[in-house]
C-alpha positions as a printed Julia matrix, in Angstrom:
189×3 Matrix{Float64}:
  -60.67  26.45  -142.02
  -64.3   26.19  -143.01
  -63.43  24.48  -146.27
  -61.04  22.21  -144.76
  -63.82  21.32  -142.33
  -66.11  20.99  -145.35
  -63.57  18.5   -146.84
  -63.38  16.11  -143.64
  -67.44  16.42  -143.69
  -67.29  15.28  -146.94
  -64.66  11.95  -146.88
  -66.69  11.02  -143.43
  -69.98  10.94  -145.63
  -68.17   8.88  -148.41
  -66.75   6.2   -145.77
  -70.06   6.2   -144.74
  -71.49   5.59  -147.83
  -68.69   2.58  -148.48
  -69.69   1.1   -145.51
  -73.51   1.14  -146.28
  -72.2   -0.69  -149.52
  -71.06  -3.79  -147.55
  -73.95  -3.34  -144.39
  -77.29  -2.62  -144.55
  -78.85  -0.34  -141.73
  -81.76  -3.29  -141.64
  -83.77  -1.06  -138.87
  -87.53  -0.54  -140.15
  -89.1    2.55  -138.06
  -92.84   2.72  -137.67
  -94.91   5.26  -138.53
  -95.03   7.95  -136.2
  -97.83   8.68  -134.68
  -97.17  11.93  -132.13
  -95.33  14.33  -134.35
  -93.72  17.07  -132.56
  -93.17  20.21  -135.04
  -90.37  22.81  -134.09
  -92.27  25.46  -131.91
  -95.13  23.8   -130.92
  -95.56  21.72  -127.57
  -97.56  18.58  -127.29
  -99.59  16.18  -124.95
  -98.73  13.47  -123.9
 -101.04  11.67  -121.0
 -100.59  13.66  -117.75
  -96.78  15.15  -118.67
  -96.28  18.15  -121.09
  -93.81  17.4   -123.58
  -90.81  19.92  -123.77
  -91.04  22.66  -126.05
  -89.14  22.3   -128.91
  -87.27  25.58  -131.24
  -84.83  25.76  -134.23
  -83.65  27.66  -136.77
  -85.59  27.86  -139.92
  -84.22  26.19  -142.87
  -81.94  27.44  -145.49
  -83.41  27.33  -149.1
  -81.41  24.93  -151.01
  -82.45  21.66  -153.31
  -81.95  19.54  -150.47
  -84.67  21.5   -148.47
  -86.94  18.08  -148.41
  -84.4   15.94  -147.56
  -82.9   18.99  -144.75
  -86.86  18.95  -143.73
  -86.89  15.25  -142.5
  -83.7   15.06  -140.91
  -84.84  18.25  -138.91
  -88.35  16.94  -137.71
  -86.51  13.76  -137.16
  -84.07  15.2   -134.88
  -86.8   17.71  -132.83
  -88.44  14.12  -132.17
  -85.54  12.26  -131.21
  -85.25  14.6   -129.21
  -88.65  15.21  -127.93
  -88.3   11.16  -127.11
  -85.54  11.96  -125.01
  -86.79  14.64  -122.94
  -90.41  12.41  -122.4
  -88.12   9.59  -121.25
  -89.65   7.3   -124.22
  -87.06   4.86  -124.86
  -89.37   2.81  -127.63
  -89.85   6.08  -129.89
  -85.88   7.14  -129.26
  -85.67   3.24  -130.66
  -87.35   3.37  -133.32
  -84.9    6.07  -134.76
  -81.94   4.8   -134.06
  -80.0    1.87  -136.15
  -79.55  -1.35  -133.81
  -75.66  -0.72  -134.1
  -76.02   3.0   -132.99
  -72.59   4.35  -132.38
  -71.83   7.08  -129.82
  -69.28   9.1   -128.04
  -70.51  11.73  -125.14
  -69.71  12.42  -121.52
  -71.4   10.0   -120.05
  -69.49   7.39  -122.48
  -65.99   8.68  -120.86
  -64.48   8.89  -123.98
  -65.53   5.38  -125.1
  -67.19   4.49  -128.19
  -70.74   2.7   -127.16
  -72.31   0.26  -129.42
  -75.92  -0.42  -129.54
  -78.61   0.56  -127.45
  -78.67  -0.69  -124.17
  -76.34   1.86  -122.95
  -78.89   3.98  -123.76
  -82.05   2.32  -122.67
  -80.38   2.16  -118.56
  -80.78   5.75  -119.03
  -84.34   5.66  -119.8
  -85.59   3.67  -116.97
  -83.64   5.32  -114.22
  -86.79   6.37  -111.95
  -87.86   9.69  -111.85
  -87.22  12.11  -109.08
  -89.34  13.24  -106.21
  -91.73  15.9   -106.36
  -93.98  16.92  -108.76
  -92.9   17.05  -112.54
  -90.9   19.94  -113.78
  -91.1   21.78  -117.17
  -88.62  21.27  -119.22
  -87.88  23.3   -122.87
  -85.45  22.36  -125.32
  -84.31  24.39  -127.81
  -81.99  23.96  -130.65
  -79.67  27.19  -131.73
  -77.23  27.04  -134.47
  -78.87  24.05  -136.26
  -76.6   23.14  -139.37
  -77.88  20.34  -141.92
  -75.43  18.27  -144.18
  -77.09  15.84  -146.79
  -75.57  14.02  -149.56
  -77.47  10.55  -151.17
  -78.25   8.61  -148.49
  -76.16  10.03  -145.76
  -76.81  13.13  -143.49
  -76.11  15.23  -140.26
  -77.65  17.17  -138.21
  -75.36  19.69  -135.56
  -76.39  22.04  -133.39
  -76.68  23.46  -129.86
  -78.89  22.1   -127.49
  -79.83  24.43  -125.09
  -81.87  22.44  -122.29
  -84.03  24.32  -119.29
  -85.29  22.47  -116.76
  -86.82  24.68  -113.8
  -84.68  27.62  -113.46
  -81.36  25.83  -114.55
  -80.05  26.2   -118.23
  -77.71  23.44  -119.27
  -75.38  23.48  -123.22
  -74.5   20.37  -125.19
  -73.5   20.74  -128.49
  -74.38  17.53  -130.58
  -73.84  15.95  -134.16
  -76.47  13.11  -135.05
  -75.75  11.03  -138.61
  -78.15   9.99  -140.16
  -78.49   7.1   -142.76
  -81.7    5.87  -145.56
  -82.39   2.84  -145.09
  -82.33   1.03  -149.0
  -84.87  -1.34  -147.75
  -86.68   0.93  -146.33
  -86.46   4.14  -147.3
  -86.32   5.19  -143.87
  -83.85   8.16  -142.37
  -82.18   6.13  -138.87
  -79.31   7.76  -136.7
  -76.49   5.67  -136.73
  -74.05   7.56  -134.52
  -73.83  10.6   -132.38
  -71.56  12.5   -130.52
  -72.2   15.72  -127.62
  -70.05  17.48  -126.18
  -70.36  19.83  -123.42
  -68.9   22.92  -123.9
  -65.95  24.49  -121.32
């Protein structure tokens, strides 16, 4: 089964690569400034950013390239939790591609869908803390294509919530950077 699953990893990262051939990512991401390493937890203003953990990587030749797409996806994801739509944008391809819950099965296009989530106003009360923490973190890299999976275990207050996610991630070839062009969570039964 795992080689089978291996296969399908590997035609989806050659369709990929065809249709990087015919359309170029075109998304240039800043430099970023507020890097967010995995165990470590950061300030930012008056909120604490959420605490993110992961597995430590495997030793293989792709261990630089495995390297980036990890710290890129702890500060995706430390975007996310901080509610900073600008730095989730600046990882993500214009033409980001999803598929998750809140999607209801749909594939979404682009990120608006995303950005209504980012300015829905906070709750009452004062802030609570939240830690994220990634378990089971897989990395896939081949050329200029590469995933990321894992489980994203989420605690906010004394609730625990699961989503297991897959982010793609694409080079840029004019500029060099790593951008996620799709995504997909699922929350576990």
């Amino acid at each position: 089964m795992l080689n089978q699953l291996n296969d399908e990893i590997d035609s989806f990262i050659s369709a990929c690569k065809e249709a990087k051939a015919t359309q170029d990512v075109g998304v240039k991401r800043k430099h970023q400034e507020d890097v967010v390493a995995a165990g470590t937890v950061a300030e930012q203003g008056e909120a604490r950013r959420p605490r993110l953990l992961g597995n430590s990587l495997p030793k293989t030749a792709n261990t630089d390239t495995h390297a980036v797409l990890v710290a890129q996806t702890h500060e995706l994801i430390a975007a996310i939790s901080a509610g900073d739509f600008n730095k989730y944008a600046s990882f993500c391809a214009a033409g980001l591609s999803c598929i998750e819950p809140e999607t209801s099965g749909q594939i979404i296009k682009g990120l608006k869908f995303h950005e209504h989530y980012f300015t829905l106003p906070a709750g009452d009360g004062p802030p609570v803390h939240k830690t994220t923490t990634l378990t089971d973190l897989q990395v896939r890299a081949s050329g200029d294509m590469g995933f990321v999976t894992y489980n994203r275990v989420t605690q906010t207050g004394s609730m625990t919530s699961v989503a297991q996610e897959t982010r793609i991630w694409e080079r840029s070839s004019s500029t060099g950077e790593w951008v996620q062009v799709h995504f997909h969570k699922s929350i576990p039964a």
